[in-house]
C-alpha positions as a Markdown table, in Angstrom:
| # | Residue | x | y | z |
|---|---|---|---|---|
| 1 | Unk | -21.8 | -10.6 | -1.6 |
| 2 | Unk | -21.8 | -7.5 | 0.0 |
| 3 | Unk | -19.7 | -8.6 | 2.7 |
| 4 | Unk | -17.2 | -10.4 | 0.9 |
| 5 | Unk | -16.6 | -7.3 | -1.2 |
| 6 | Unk | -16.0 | -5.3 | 1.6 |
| 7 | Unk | -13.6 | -7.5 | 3.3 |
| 8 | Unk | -11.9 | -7.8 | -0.2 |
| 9 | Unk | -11.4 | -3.9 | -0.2 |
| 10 | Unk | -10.4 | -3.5 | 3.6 |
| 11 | Unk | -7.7 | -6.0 | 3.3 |
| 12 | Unk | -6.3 | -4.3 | -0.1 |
| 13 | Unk | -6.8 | -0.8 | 1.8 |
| 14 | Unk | -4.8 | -2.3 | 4.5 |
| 15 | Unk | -2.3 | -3.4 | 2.0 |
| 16 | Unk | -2.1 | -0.1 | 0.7 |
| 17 | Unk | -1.4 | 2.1 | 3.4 |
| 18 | Unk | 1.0 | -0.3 | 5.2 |
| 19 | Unk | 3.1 | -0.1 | 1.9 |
| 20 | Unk | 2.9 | 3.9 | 2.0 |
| 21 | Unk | 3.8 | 4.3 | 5.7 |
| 22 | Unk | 6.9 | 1.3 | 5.4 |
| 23 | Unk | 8.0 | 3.6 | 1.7 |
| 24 | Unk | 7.4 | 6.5 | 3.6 |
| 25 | Unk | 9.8 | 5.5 | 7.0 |
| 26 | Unk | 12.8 | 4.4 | 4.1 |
| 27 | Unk | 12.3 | 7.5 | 2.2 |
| 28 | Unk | 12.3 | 10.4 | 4.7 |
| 29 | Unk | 15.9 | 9.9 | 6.5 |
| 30 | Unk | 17.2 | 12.2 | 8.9 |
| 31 | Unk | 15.8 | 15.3 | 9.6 |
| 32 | Unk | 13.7 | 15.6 | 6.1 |
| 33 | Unk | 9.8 | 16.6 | 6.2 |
| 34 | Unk | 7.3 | 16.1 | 3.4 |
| 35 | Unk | 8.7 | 19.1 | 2.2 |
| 36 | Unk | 11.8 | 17.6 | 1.1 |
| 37 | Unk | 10.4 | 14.7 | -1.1 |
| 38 | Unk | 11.3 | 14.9 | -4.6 |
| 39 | Unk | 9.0 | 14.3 | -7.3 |
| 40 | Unk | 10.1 | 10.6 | -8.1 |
| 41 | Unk | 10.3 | 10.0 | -4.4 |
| 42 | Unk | 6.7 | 10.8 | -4.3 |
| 43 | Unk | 6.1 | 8.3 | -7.6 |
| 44 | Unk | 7.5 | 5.9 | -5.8 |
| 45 | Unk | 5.6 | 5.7 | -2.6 |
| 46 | Unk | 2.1 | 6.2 | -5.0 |
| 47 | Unk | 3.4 | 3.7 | -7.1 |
| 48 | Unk | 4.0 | 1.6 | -4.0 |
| 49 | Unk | 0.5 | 2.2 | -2.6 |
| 50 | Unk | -0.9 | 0.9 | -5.9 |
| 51 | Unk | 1.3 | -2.5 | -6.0 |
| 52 | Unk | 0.0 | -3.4 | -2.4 |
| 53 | Unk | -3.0 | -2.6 | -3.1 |
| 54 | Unk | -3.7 | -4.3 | -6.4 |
| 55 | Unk | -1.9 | -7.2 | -5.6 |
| 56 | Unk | -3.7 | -7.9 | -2.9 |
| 57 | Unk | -7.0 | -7.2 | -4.1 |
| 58 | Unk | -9.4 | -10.1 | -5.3 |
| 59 | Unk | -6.7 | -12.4 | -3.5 |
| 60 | Unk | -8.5 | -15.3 | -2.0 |
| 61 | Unk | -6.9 | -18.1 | 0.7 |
| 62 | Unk | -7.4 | -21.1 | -1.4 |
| 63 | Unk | -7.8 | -24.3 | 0.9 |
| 64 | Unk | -5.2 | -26.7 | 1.2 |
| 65 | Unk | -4.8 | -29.1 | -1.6 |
């Protein structure tokens, strides 16, 4: 139970900060720091972070049919 809980959460963890890095990488273009985000651009990278992770969290692989 324990285990399959935690392999639940890594993978949506995983999920999660993949999508922040890859919104991260579009958003800061050019010679732009952190500094330079705007607010929305922030929203959207959180907002991003919470997609991959709740959508992959509680996912199972369902065999074959």
């Amino acid at each position: 139970m324990i285990g399959r809980y935690l392999t639940q959460t890594a993978k949506a963890l995983y999920a999660a900060a993949w999508t922040t890095l890859a919104t991260l990488a579009v958003t800061l273009t050019g010679n732009q720091n952190f500094g330079d985000l705007t607010t929305l651009q922030w929203v959207i990278v959180a907002g991003a972070a919470l997609g991959g992770f709740g959508g992959v969290y509680r996912l199972t692989n369902k065999p074959p049919a």
